[in-house]
C-alpha positions in Angstrom: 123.5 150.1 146.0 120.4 147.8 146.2 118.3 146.7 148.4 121.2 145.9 151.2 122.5 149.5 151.2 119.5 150.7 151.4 118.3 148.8 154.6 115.0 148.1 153.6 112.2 146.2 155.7 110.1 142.6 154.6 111.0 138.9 156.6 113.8 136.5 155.9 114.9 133.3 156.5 117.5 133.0 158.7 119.4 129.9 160.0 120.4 129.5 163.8 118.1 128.5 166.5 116.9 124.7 167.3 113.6 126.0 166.4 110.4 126.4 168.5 108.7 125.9 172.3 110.3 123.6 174.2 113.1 123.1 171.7 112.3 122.5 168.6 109.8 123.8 166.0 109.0 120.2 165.3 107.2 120.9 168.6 105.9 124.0 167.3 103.8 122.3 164.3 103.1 119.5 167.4 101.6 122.3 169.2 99.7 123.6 166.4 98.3 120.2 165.0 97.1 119.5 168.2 95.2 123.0 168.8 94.0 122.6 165.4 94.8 126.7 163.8 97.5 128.5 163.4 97.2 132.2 164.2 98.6 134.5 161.3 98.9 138.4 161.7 98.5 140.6 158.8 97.6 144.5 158.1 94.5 144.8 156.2 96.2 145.4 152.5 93.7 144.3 149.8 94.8 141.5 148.3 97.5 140.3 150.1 96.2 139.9 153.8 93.2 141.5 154.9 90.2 140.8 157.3 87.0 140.1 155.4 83.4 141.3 156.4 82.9 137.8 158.3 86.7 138.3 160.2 88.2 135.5 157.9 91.8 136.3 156.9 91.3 136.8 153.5 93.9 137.5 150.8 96.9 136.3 149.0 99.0 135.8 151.9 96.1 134.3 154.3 95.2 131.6 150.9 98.6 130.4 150.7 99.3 130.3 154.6 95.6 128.1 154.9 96.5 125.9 152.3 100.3 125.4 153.1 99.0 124.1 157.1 96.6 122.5 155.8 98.9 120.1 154.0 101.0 120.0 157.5 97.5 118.8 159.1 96.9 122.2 160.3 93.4 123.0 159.1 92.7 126.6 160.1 94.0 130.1 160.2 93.0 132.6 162.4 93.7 136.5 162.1 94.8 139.1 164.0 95.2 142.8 162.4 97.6 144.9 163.4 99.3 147.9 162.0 101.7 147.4 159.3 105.3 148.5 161.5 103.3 146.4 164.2 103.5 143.1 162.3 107.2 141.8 163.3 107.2 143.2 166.8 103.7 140.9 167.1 105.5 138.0 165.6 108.4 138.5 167.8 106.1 138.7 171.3 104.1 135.7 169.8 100.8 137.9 169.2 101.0 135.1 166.5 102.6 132.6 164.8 102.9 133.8 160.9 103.3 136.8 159.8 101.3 136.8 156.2 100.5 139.8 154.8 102.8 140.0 151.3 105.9 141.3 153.0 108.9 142.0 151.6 111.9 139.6 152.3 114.7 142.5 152.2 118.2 142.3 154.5 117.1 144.6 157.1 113.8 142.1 158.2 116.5 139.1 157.4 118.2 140.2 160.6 115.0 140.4 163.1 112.9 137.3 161.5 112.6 134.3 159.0 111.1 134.3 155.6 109.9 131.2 153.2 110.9 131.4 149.7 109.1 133.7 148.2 105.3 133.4 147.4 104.7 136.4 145.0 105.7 140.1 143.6 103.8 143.2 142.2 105.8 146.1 140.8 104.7 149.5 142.4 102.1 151.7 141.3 100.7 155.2 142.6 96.7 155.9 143.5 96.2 159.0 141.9 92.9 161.7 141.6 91.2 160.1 138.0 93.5 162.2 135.2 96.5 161.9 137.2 96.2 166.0 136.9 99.7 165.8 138.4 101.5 163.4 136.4 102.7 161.8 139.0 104.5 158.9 137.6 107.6 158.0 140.3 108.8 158.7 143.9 110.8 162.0 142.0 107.7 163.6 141.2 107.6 164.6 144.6 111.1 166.2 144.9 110.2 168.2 141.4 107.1 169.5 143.2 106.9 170.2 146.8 102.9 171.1 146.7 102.9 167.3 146.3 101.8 165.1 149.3 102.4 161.3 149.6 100.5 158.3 151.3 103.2 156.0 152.5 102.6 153.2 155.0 105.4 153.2 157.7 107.5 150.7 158.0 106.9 149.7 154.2 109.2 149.1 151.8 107.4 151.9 149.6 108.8 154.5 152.4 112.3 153.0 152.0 111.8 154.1 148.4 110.2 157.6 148.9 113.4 158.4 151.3 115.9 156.9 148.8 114.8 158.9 146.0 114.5 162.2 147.8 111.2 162.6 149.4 110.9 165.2 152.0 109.9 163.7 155.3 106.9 166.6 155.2 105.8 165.6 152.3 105.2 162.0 153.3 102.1 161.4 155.3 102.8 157.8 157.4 99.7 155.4 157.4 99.6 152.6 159.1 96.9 150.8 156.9 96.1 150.7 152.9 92.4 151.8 154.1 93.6 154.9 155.7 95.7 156.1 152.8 92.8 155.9 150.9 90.7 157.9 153.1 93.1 160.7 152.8 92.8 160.6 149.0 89.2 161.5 149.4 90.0 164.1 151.7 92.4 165.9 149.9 95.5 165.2 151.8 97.4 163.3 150.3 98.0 163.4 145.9 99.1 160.3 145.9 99.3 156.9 147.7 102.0 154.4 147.1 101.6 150.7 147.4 102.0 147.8 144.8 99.7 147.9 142.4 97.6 144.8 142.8 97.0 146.3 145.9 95.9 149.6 144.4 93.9 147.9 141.5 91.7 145.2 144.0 91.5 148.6 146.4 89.7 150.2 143.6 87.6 147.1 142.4 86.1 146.8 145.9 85.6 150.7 146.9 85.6 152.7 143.4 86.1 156.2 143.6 87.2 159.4 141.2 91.1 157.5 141.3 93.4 155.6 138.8 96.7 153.6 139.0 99.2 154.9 137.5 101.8 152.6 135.3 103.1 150.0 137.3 106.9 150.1 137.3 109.9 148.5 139.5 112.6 151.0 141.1 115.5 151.6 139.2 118.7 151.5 142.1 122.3 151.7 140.4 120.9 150.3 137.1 119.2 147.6 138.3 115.5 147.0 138.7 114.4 146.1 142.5 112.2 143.4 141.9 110.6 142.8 145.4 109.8 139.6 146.7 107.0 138.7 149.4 106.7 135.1 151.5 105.5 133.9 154.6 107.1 135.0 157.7 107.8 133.3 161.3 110.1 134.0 164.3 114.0 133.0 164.2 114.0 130.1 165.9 111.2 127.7 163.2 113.5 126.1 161.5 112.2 123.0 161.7 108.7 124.5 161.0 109.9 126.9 158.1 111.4 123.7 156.2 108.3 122.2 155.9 106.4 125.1 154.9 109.3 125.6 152.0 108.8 122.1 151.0 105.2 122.5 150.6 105.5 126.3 149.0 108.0 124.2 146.3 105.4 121.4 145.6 102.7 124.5 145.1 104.9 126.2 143.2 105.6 123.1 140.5 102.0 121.8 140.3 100.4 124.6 139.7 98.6 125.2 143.3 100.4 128.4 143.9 99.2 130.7 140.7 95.5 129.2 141.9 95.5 130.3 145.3 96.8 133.7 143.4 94.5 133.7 141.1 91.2 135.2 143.0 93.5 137.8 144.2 94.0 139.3 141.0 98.0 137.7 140.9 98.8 136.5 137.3 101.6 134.1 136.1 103.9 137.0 136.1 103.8 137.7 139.2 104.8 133.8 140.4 108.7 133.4 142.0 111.3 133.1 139.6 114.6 131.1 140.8 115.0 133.9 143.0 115.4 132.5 146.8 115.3 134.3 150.2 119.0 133.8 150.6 119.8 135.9 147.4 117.0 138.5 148.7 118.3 138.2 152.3 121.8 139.2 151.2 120.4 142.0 149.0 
């Protein structure tokens, strides 16, 4: 099945379009050189793309997306949060001009925008109560036990999963942002909330709390592992613009750059693109 039969969301690149205002996104990076940021939207998920105390995208995501303009004489980034099923329906309106918040490149986003190569992955993980009292170890926990209530963000690929493997629709509670899911942990209502788990691990670095991450693992589909893939994300017509940025992601990717920008995010070497490109992910 995959990730293609099973429509999941994330960005892709997708070819068609002469790219950008006025024809062209040559025009585009023009445009930005000349007003000096570029404006990325992202939905507060610790570490991939978050706002910091001082209101400076901060993550992952927001690190690569700085460095990667800066290198195309762009020498800021400024954020704007949104909710997570509000980040491609921003792009698409121009609320921004990057999406860059760790997303997914899957076939369903392939249709509606366009991804870089990939930047980085994290296997999934569950935020559990400290004990993990209810073993809860995989999206089918919660079909053996209805009592069971999980945190999912909608619109998320993690959601995609949870209704693949079975989850009743009342026993998912729909966030819209990682800090929200966590609130409900405290609360009591919700057992569980699923993200990847640098997210969860950071989460619990910079907030604490009477919770653990469970094992990390990727989703088994038809035998195969899904191995999700996050990049940078812009609207249809950046073609122009989206070839540069691949051509600097590739030079960060061979000399090193791209496991440092990682690096304070808690991203290891692991989790680094393979030879894995958005068209392969695009096609599912």
């Amino acid at each position: 099945m995959g990730l293609a039969t099973l429509g999941l969301a994330a960005c892709s690149r997708v070819d068609g379009g002469d790219g950008g205002e006025g024809g062209g996104s040559g025009s585009t990076l023009d445009r930005l050189r000349e007003q000096g940021f570029v404006k990325v939207g992202l939905a507060n998920e610790i570490p991939f793309g978050f706002v910091d105390d001082s209101g400076n995208p901060a993550g992952q995501s927001p690190a690569v997306a700085k460095a990667v303009f800066e290198e195309l004489g762009v020498p800021e980034i400024q954020a704007e949060s949104v909710s997570w099923d509000g980040l491609i329906p921003g792009l698409k309106s121009n609320q921004f001009d990057v999406i860059a918040a760790g997303m997914f490149i899957t076939p369903e986003r392939c249709q509606q925008v366009a991804f870089s190569e990939p930047t980085a992955t994290s296997p999934e993980a569950f935020m559990v109560a400290e004990g993990n009292p209810h073993g809860i170890q995989h999206f089918e926990d919660f079909v053996d036990n209805p009592d069971l209530r999980l945190a999912v963000l909608n619109g998320s690929v993690e959601q995609t999963y949870a209704n693949h493997f079975g989850v009743p629709e009342d026993q998912q509670e729909l966030i819209t942002n990682q800090t929200a899911g966590y609130e409900l942990l405290e609360a009591g209502r919700a057992d569980a909330m699923s993200m990847l788990s640098v997210s969860h691990e950071y989460l619990l670095q910079e907030r604490g709390g009477p919770f653990e991450v469970t094992e990390p693992f990727f989703p088994v589909i038809d035998g195969q592992e899904e191995k999700g893939w996050g990049g940078l994300c812009f609207r249809q017509d950046e073609n122009a613009l989206l070839e540069e940025v691949n051509r600097v992601i590739a030079e960060f990717k061979e000399n090193g750059r791209l496991l440092e920008l990682g690096q304070d995010w808690g991203f290891t070497e692991a989790d680094l693109p393979d030879d894995t490109t958005t068209a392969e992910l695009c096609e599912g």
